[in-house]
N, C-alpha and C positions, 0 to 999 in steps of 0.2 A: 304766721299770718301773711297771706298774699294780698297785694293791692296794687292797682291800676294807676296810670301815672295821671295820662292826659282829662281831664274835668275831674278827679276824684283827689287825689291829693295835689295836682299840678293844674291852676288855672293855667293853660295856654293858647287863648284863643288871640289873647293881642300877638304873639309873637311867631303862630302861624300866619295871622293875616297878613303882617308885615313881610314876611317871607312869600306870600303869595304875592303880594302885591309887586314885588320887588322881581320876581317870575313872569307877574305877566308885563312889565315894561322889556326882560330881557329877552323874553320869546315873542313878544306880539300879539297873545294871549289875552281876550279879559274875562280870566278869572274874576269872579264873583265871591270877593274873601270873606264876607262877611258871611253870603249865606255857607261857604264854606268851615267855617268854624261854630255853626248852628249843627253840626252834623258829625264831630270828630265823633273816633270810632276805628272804621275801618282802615288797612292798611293804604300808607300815601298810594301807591299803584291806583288804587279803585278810585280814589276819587282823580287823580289826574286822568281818570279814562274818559271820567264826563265833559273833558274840557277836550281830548287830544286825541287823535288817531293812532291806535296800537303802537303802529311802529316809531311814534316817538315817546313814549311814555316813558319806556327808559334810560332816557338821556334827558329829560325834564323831569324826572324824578332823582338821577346824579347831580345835575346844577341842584334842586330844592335841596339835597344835603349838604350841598358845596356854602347853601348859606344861611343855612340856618343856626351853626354854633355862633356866628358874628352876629346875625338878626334876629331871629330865634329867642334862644334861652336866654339871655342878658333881659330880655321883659318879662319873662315869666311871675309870676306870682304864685301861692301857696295858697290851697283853698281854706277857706275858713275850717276852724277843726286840725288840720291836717298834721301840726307837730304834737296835739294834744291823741291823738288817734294813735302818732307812733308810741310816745311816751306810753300810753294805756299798755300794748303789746310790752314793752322792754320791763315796766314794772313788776309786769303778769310775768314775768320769768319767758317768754316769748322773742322769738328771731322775727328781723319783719325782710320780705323781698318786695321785689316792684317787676309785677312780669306786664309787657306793656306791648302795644304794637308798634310805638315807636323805635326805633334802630337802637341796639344797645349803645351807641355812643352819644349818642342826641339824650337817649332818657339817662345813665348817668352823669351828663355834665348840666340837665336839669336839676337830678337830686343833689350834685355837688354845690350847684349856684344856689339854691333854696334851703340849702343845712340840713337835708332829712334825712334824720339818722336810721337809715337800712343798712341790712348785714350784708343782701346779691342784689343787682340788678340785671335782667332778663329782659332784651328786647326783640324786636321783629316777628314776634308771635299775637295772633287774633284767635278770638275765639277758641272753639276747643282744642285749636294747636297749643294752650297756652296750658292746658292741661297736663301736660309731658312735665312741665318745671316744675307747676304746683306738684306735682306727687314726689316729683325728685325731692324737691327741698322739704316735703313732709308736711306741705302748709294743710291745716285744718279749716283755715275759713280762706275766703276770698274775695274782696271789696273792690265794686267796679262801678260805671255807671249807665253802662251798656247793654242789652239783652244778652251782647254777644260774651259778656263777663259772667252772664248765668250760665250759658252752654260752657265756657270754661272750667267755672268750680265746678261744673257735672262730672266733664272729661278728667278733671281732677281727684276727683273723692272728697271735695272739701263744700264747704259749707257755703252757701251763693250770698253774700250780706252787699244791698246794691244802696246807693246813691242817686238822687234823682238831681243831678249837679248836670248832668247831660242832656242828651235828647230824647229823654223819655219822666214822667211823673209817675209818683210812686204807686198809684194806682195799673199804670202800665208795665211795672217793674214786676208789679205782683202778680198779673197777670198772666206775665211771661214765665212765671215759675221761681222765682227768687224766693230764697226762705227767708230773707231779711227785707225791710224796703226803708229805706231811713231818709227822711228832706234832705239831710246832709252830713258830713261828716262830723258836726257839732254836735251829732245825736249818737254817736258811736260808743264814747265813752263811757256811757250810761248802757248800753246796750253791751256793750261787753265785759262789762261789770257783773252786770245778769246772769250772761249766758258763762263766764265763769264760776258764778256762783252755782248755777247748775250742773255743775260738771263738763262744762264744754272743753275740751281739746285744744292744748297746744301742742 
């Protein structure tokens, strides 16, 4: 079972804003952190583009990594649901990964700091680039909270089960073609209880 780090098991809107905030004192910048973390999702690139001109993007996108394991992950929080959601997957006889667009080092030393017990963590992939792991590791569903997490489980062969913990409502999720649309991960449990009872795929 695949799952998404950033709004679906990983609340981290306090500890990007801090990190932003903290960018735009040392660039000059004012970022707008709040409506910033109304929007995670895409890769950091895309949104430091709406703040910066091309050619510095990527030297303000190596300082935001420069400090985010010190500002960052130390506030993160665990979304509601989210060790009950793992636990479900490991009883089911189930492996769980976390394919994320966050950087593989930023989203491991998340799942390290929060106790979540995943077998791989996969980062710097969006959308249906995140497709490639899913199938590597064989995952049959894939839990996100992002439209861009449905084109993933597509690009994957796995099952689309979304979360409306993001920027989008479940009636938007299912619109976008998600085969699941759940408030939250509180709802998961119960939900894949079902769909193993149906035969669904680990």
């Amino acid at each position: 079972m695949g799952f998404d780090l950033d709004m679906t098991l990983a609340d981290t809107r306090e500890g990007i804003a801090a990190v932003y905030d903290e960018l735009a004192v040392r660039l000059g910048v004012p970022f707008d952190s709040a409506a910033i973390v109304e929007r995670l999702g895409p890769p950091l690139e895309v949104e430091l583009a709406n703040w910066l001109p091309p050619e510095e993007v990527p030297a303000a996108a190596d300082l935001y990594r420069e400090i985010y394991p010190k500002l960052g992950v130390p506030v993160h929080t665990a979304m509601a649901g989210a060790y009950e959601a793992i636990d479900a997957v490991r009883r089911g006889g189930g492996r769980v990964i976390v394919v994320s667009g966050k950087n593989t080092r930023d989203a491991a030393g998340t799942v390290k700091a929060l106790g979540l017990a995943v077998d791989e963590v996969v980062g710097s992939l969006f959308g249906a680039a995140k497709g490639s792991a899913l199938a590597r590791f064989g995952a049959a569903a894939y839990v996100g909270d992002h439209v861009a997490d449905i084109e993933a489980a597509r690009a994957g062969g796995a099952v689309s089960v979304t979360v409306a913990t993001g920027p989008y409502t479940v009636g938007e999720l299912r619109d976008h073609g998600a085969d699941v649309a759940l408030g939250d991960l509180t709802e998961f449990t119960a939900w894949f209880a079902g769909w193993r009872d149906h035969g669904g795929p680990m």
